[in-house]
NUROTI-440334 format. One record per residue (C-alpha): residue in one letter; x, y, z. Coordinates in steps of 0.02 Angstrom, whole numbers, plus 50000, padded with zeros to 5 digits. Example, Ala and Ser with C-alpha at 12.3 -4.5 7.8 and 13.67 -1.06 7.14 Angstrom:
A506154977550390 S506844994750357 
END
This chain:
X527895496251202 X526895499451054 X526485515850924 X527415524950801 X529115524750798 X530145540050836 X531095549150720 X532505542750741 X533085525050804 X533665521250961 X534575506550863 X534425496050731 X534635479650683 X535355473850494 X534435461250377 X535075453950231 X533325450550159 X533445439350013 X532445424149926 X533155413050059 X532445424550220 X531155435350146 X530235448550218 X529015437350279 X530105427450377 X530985446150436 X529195448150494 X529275431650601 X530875436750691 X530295455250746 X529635447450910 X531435439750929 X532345456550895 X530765466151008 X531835454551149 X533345456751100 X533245475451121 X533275482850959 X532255497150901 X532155500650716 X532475484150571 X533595490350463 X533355479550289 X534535478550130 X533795483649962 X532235478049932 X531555483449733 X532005469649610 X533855465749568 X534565451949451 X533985434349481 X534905423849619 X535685439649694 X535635439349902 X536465456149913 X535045467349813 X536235481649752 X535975475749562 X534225484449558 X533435480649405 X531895488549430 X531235504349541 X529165502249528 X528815487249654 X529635478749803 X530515461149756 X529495449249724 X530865437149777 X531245444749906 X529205444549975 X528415457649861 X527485472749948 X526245459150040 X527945455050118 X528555472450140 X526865475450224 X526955459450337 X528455465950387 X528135484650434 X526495480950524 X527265467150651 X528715479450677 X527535495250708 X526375484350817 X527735480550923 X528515499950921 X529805496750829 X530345504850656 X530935501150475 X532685508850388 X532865503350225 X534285503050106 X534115512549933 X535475510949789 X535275528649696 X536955527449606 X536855512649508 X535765497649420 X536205480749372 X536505476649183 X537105459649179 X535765449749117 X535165466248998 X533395454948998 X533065457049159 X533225477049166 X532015484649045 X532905503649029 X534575495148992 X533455484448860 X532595498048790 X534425510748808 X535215495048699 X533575495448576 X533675512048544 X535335520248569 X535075538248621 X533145539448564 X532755527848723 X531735536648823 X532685529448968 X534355534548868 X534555550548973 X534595539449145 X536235532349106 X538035541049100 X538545535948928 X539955543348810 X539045543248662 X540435551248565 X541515536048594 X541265520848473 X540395527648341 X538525531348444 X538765512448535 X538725506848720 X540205494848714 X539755479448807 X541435468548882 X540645450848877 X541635443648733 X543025430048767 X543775436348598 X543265446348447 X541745448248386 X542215440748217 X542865425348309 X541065424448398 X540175424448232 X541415412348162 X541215399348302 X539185400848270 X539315408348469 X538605424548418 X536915420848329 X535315427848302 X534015418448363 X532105425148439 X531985439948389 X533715444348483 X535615445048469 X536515430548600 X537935426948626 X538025409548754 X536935412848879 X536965432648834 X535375439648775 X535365455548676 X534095466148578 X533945472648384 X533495487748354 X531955489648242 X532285483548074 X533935476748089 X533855459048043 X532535459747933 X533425454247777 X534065439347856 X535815445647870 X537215434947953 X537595438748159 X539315448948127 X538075460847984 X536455462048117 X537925465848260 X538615479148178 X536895488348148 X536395487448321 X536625503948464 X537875493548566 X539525485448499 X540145468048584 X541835469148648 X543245460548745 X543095459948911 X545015464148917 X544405480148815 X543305488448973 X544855494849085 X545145507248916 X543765509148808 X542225506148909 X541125521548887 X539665522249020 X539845523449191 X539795510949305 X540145508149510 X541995506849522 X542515494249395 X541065482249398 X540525480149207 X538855473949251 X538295488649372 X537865503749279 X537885521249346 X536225528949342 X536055550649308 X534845552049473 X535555570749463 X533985574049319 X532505576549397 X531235563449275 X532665551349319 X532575553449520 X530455553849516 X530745538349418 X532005529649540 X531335534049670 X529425535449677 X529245518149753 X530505520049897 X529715538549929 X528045528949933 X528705517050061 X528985531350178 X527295541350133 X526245527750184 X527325524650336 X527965506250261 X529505514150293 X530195526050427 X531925530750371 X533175527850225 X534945524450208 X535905529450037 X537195516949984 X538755527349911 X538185544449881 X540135547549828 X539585539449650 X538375554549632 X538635569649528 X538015582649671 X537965570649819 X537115587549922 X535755590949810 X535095574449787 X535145571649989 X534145590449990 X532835582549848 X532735566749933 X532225577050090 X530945587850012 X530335569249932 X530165561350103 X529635574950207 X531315574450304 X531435556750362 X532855551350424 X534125546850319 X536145540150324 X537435540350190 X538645527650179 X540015538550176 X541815532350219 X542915546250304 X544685547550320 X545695552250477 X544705566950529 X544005571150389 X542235578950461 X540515573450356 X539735588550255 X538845600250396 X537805604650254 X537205590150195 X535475584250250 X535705569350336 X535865562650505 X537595555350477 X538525539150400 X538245522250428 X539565520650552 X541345514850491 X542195527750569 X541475524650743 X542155505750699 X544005512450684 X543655523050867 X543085506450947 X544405493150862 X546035506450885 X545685509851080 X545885491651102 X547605490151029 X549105488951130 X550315503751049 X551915493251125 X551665481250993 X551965491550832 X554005491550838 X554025471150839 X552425470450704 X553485482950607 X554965473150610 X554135456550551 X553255464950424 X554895473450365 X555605453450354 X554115446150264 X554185458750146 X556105458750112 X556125440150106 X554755442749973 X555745454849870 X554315468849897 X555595481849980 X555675483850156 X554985497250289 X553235500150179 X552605517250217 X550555517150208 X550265533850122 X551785528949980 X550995511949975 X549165519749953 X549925531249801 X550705515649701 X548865505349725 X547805519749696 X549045526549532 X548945506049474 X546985506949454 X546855524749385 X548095515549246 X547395499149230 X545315495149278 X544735512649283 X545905518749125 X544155520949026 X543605535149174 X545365543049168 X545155543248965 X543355551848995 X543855564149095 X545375568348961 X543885570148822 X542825581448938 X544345593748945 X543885608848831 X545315609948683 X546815614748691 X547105599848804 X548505602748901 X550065590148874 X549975574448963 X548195578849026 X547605560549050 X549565556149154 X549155571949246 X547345567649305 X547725549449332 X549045557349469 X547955569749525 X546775554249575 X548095543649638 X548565559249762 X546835562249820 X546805561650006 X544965559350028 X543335549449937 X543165566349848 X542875584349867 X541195592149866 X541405606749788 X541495623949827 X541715613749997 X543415602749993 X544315611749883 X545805612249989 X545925591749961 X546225597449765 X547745608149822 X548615594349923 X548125581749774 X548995594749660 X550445598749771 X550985580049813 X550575574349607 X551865588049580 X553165581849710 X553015563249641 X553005569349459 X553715587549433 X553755583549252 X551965585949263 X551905602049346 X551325611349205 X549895598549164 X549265599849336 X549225619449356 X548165621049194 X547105608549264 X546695613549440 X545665629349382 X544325616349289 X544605604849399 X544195617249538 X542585625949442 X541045617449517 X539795621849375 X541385613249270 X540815594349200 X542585589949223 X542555594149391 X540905586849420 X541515572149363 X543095571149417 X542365569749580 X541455555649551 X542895546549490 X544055550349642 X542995538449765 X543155525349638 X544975526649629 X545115528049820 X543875512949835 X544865501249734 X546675506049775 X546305505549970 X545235496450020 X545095481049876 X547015481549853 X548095488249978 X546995482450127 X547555464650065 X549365471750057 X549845480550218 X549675463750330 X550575468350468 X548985469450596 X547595464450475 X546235468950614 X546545488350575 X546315486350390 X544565488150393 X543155498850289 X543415517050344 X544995512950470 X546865521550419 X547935506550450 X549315520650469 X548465522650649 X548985507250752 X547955513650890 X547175527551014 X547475530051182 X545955530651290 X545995551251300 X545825550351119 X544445540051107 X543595552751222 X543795566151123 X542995559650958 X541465551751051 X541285570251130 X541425577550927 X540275563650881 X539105565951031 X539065587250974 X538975585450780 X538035570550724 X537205561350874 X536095551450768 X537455545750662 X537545525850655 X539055516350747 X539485497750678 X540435484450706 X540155473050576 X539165474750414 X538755465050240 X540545476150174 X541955472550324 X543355464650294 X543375454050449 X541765450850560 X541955460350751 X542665446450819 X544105441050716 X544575455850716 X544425458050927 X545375441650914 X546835448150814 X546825462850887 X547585450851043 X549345450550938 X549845467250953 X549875462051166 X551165446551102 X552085451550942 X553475441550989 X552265425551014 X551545430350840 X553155430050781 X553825412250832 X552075405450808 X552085412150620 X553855406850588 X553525388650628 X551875388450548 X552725395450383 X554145382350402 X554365363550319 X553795356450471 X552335367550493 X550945371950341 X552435380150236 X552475396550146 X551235402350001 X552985409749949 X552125428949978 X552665433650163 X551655449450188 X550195439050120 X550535422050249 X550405434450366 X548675438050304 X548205420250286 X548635415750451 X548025431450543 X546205427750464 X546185407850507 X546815410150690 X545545424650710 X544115415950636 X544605398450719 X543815386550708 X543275389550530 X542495377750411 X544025373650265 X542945376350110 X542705395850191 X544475397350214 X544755393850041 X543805403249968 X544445419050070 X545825416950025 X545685413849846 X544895430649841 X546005440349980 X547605435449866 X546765439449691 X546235457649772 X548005459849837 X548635455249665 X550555452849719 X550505435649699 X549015430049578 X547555439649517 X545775441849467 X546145445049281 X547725433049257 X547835419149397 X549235410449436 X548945392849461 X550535388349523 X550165399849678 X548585395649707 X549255378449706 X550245383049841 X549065394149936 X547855380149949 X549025367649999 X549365379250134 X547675380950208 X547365362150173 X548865358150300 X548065367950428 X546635354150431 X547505338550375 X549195339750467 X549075334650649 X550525343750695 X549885361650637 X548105359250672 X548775355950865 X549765369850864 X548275381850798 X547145374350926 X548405377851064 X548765394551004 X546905398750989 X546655392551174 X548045404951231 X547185421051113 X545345415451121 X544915422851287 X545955439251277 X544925441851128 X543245437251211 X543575452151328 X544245463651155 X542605458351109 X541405460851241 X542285477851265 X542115483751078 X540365475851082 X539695488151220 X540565503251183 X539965503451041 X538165499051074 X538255512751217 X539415525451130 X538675542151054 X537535538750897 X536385526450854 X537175506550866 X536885494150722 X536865476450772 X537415467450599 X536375451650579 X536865438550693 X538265445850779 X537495447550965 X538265428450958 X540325428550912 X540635433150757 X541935425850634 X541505430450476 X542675434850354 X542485445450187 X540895444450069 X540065433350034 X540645424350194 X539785439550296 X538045435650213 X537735416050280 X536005412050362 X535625417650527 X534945403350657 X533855413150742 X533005399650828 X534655395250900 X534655416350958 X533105414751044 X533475399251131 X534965406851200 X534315422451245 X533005416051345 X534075404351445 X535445419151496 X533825428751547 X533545416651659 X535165410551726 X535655428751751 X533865431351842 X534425416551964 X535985425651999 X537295415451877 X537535424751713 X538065415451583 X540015411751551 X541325419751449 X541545405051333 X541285399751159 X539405399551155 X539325416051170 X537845417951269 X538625432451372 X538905442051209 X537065439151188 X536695443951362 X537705458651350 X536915465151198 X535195461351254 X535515472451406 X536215487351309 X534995489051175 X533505487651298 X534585499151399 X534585513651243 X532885508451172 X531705509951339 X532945523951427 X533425535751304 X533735548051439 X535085538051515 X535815541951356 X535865561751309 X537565565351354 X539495559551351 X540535562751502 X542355555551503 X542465548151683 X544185546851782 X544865527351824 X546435528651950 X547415518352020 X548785503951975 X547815496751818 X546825511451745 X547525510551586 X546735494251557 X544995501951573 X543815515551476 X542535522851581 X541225534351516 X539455543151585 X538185546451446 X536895554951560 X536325541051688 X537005523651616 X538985522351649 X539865510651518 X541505502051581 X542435492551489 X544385483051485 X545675486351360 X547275476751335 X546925461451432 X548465451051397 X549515466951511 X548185467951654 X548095448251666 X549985448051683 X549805460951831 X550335451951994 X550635435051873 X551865421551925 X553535418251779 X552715404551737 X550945413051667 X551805428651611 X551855422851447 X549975416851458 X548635428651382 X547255435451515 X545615425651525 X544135433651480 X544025443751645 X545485448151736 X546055437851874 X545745442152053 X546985454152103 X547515461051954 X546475478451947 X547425483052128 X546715497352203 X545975502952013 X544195510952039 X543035521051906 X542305535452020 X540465538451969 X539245553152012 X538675548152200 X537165536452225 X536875518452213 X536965509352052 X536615494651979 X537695485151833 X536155481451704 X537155466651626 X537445455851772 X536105462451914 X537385464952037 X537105485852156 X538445497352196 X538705510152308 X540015519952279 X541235527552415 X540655544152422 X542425546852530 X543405542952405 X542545552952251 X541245541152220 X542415527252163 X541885508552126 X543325495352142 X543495488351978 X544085470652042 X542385471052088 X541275479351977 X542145467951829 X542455452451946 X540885442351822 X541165450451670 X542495464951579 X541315476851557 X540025483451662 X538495494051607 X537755505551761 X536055514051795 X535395522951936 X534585510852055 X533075522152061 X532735521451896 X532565502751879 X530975498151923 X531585476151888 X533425476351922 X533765461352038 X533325459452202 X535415456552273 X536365461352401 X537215478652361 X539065476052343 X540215488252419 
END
């Protein structure tokens, strides 16, 4: 297939371009992915970010692609091997913020430091040039400033203000009479502070609380033709054929840039990574054709939870935490409230202080207690206003239940807060997400422990799962709002890669095995306790899931899942004795015989329940409504954990190797195995992405379908207009269907064995069919309401991915099964 690429993708497939896999070597894999099945690339940022950084969202500069990362010979190399082949390019654009911590390396910050507020780049950045006398406070300072100069650590020296390995500009004229450092400091437009000074008195905007990314004012028209005339370029000249917009939430008027950015691109398609809660619909208004997937992630990773495990979970949760003097029963949305209030107090204090100043005098009493509760209560990202303004209300009514005291603070608030031409409101707004961001998802996530699969980017852990008529009903809301809208399952931001988290999600089928396993391995004769319960459970949730995992990995997750949690240790004061403890804990799991046995032989008894979670997550959600992202490297198992685990190097000559013998074991009639290779993960995501890329209208519909009989709770069955996705659900229950005593207690292989779907069948519109993944036909008993026996259809695999027969002009040449 060759020619332009549609509108939109059919799917996509997620790069991490960086200096170690450019886009010249993104160009050498396109024929790889052209197998695979996937439509459009879909590449990380791409203009010029700090030196060394393999994630490209500190942009330093908007007028050229990366040089790094291949420069725009790369960019071209790239987009003409993809087009030749049919295929497409998304890129990822970072309109909300820049990267400031080498101030050398971005020339508006360097010219904004220069000059103070006669930059001519001063108007692109949110600064509260009221605050410190006219100066951008800067938090790189160990100590004081006076202590720097003392210690001959802040010097002048070139032409330029350093401090270590800090560099710094003078404004014109300021060192000219040969002053001392502490003199030329204090003339300059910026003022060096304590880093311990930024949660209070920092006074530009930033993304969340990350000192060294600076929010950028793309609401001001110079400063979005400036940002953004490369990128806009891209998709002129047909370098690039769609967009996505990495946290729109940070924006001032989220709508009107998406509406400019439109008008700028001709209306190319374009996502927003936009995180929504419960269901919480995305703007209708908004130009866009929907987010970059997270909540179809929760969909797919909740219907494959077993509900009957919650009560036991619960229960151990409740005794880790009690035993760890945290309180008992934890309720989510009371746990949410005491994160979210601990950051509007403590690392984003400086926003809560900004918004205070913004207030027009008289301030009302308390003002800054009220809005840091306001924030705290906030049930979404943020409110859009006039749209949302009901989210405002319930903030307002449940700050006033937790602090009535406040009551009179809040009402003469919510009428600015509530004013959309109000800057307050504007930016109070922009700081909600922030709040939301940090309290949730970089603190309590790392908190509420007691199935860590569900805490995930855009999931409500308060949902332990969905039944299967549930699941039906969002993909038919998805399928009628926003069919375009990306699904995911893993990305360069989740928690846990797809399948640790399809691993863990095995637990909540044998809590009380969880249970004893946990206790011994937190015993004296096991790896011991960290001496944080809630967060062992975390620990050892992430190393079974990920099993085996390499032990520097391990440590360094969690070094940084404990410091994020900050019960125990944290970022800003670590607690060595802890981490002492922590470490000793993960080290046992390698060097003790005894637990490293008793990890392998509880991974052997979860690994191939969570093969099927994750062959089942991995093709409803590559067959689901919208358009399926395949995260870098993930059509093979994956077991990454958090950043910057999630970003290794692909082997992609390993992927094409193994693609090309399932091909042909499956074309000689013996698919590949269930096993830890993970060559039928590959074979099934070959076969669905070719499946949506060459048959899109297989694919223009979403019809629940009926399974009955003995086991059809184990199964999810669904027509999208020609191809019929089937997949199993709670494999540990349907293994133990028909099991002896003795293997009751034994988790399900990876399919079910024989006997154990009964008389279960998926009845299908009348004709034969053909399951795409393993080659096998079907008729299906037109007496019996065109049912398939699923002890058949899944008897190779647990999912099954059907076409009409007719309509496949190389399905193989087999024996139709009955």
């Amino acid at each position: 297939m060759s020619g332009p690429a549609a509108r939109e993708p059919r799917s996509t497939y997620r790069l991490q371009v960086r200096a170690g896999f450019d886009l010249h070597e993104a160009a050498a894999v396109v024929d790889y992915l052209d197998a695979l099945g996937a439509d459009w690339l879909y590449l990380s940022p791409l203009l010029p970010s700090r030196a060394g950084s393999d994630h490209g969202y500190d942009v330093v500069a908007h007028d050229r692609v990366d040089a790094a990362r291949g420069g725009s010979v790369g960019l071209a190399a790239v987009a003409d091997a993809a087009h030749a082949a049919g295929r497409g390019i998304l890129v990822d654009l970072v309109p909300n913020h820049v990267g400031v911590a080498d101030a050398a390396q971005n020339p508006w910050w360097w010219s904004l430091l220069e000059f103070g507020p006669d930059s001519p780049h001063a108007e692109a950045f949110d600064v509260d040039w009221a605050l410190a006398d006219g100066r951008v406070r800067l938090p790189v300072l160990g100590g004081t400033v006076e202590e720097a100069a003392a210690a001959g650590d802040l010097r002048v020296e070139h032409g330029e203000l350093r401090y270590f390995e800090h560099r710094f500009p003078l404004a014109p004229g300021s060192a000219d009479d040969g002053a001392g450092a502490l003199a030329v400091h204090g003339r300059q437009h910026y003022e060096l502070v304590n880093w311990q000074r930024a949660d209070d008195e920092l006074n530009y905007r930033r993304f969340f609380a990350v000192n060294e990314l600076a929010g950028v004012r793309v609401e001001v028209p110079r400063v979005f033709d400036a940002t953004h005339a490369e990128i806009v370029r891209w998709v002129r000249e047909g370098l690039a054929d769609g967009l996505r917009v990495d946290h729109p939430d940070g924006l001032a008027r989220p709508g009107a840039y998406l509406d400019r950015l439109a008008e700028a691109t001709g209306g190319a398609y374009v996502l927003v990574e936009k995180i929504l809660e419960g269901d919480e619909p995305l703007p209708p208004h908004w130009r866009t054709d929907g987010t970059t997937g997270y909540d179809a992630l929760a969909d797919v990773d909740r219907v494959l939870v077993d509900p009957a495990g919650e009560a036991l979970l619960d229960a151990l949760d409740v005794r880790l935490r009690t035993e760890t003097a945290l309180g008992g029963q934890v309720d989510w949305h009371e746990l949410i409230h005491g994160t979210k209030r601990s950051i509007a107090d403590g690392i984003l204090r400086s926003e809560v202080l900004r918004l205070e100043r913004m207030l027009p005098e008289p301030r009302p009493a308390d003002a800054a207690d009220a809005l840091a509760e306001l924030l705290a209560c906030f049930p979404v990202y943020r409110s859009y206003l006039p749209a949302g303004r009901e989210h405002l209300e319930a903030a307002a009514r449940l700050a006033a239940e937790h602090r009535p005291d406040l009551l009179g603070a809040i009402d003469a608030l919510l009428p600015m807060l509530a004013d959309p031409a109000s800057p307050v409101a504007v930016r109070f707004q922009q700081t909600s997400g922030m709040v939301m961001a940090k309290g949730v998802e970089d603190t309590a996530f790392y908190r509420y422990t007691r199935l860590t699969s569900l805490t995930e980017v855009g999931g409500d852990p308060s949902e332990f799962a969905i039944d299967v008529a549930r699941f039906h009903e969002r993909q038919l809301r998805r399928q009628a709002a926003w069919p375009h809208s990306m699904t995911t399952l893993s990305t360069h931001d989740t928690k846990r890669g797809e399948d640790v988290r399809a691993r863990i999600d095995v637990l909540s089928e044998v809590p009380q095995l969880w249970v004893d396993e946990l206790e011994w391995l937190r015993s004296d004769a096991g790896a011991g306790t960290t001496g944080d319960g809630p967060f062992d459970a975390l620990l050892w949730q992430a190393l079974v899931g990920a099993w085996p995992i390499e032990r520097e990995r391990m440590h360094a997750y969690v070094e940084k899942a404990a410091r994020e949690a900050g019960n125990s240790t944290r970022w800003t004061a670590p607690d060595a004795t802890f981490e002492s403890r922590m470490h000793a804990v993960v080290d046992r799991a390698y060097d003790a015989p005894a637990v490293r046995d008793r990890i392998d032989r509880l991974v052997a008894r979860l690994a191939p329940a969570g093969w099927s979670n994750g062959l089942s997550a991995k093709v409803l959600q590559l067959t689901m409504p919208g358009v399926p992202d395949v995260y870098q490297g993930s059509e093979l198992w994956e077991t990454s954990l958090v950043d910057p685990d999630n970003r290794r190097p692909v082997d992609f000559e390993l992927r094409r190797r193994l693609l090309a013998e399932a091909e042909a074991a499956t074309a000689a009639g013996e698919p590949p195995r269930v096993d830890d290779t993970a060559a039928a993960k590959l074979l099934v995501t070959a076969r669905a992405l070719r499946a949506r890329r060459d048959h899109p209208e297989w694919f223009t519909a979403y019809r629940p379908l009926d399974v009955v009989g003995e086991a059809a709770e184990h199964a999810i069955a669904f027509d999208r207009g020609g191809a019929v996705t089937v997949a199993t659900r709670l494999p540990v229950g349907l293994g133990r269907r028909g099991a002896t005593a003795e293997d009751a207690a034994t988790p399900a292989a990876a399919s079910a064995p024989p006997g154990a779907w009964g008389d279960t069948a998926v009845l299908v519109r009348s004709g034969p069919v053909a399951d795409l993944l393993t080659g096998r036909r079907f008729e299906p008993d037109a007496a019996l309401g065109g049912a398939i026996p699923l002890g058949d259809l899944l008897a190779t695999y647990p999912v099954a991915l059907l076409a009409p027969t007719a309509s496949i002009d190389d399905a193989p040449d087999e024996e139709a099964h009955r």
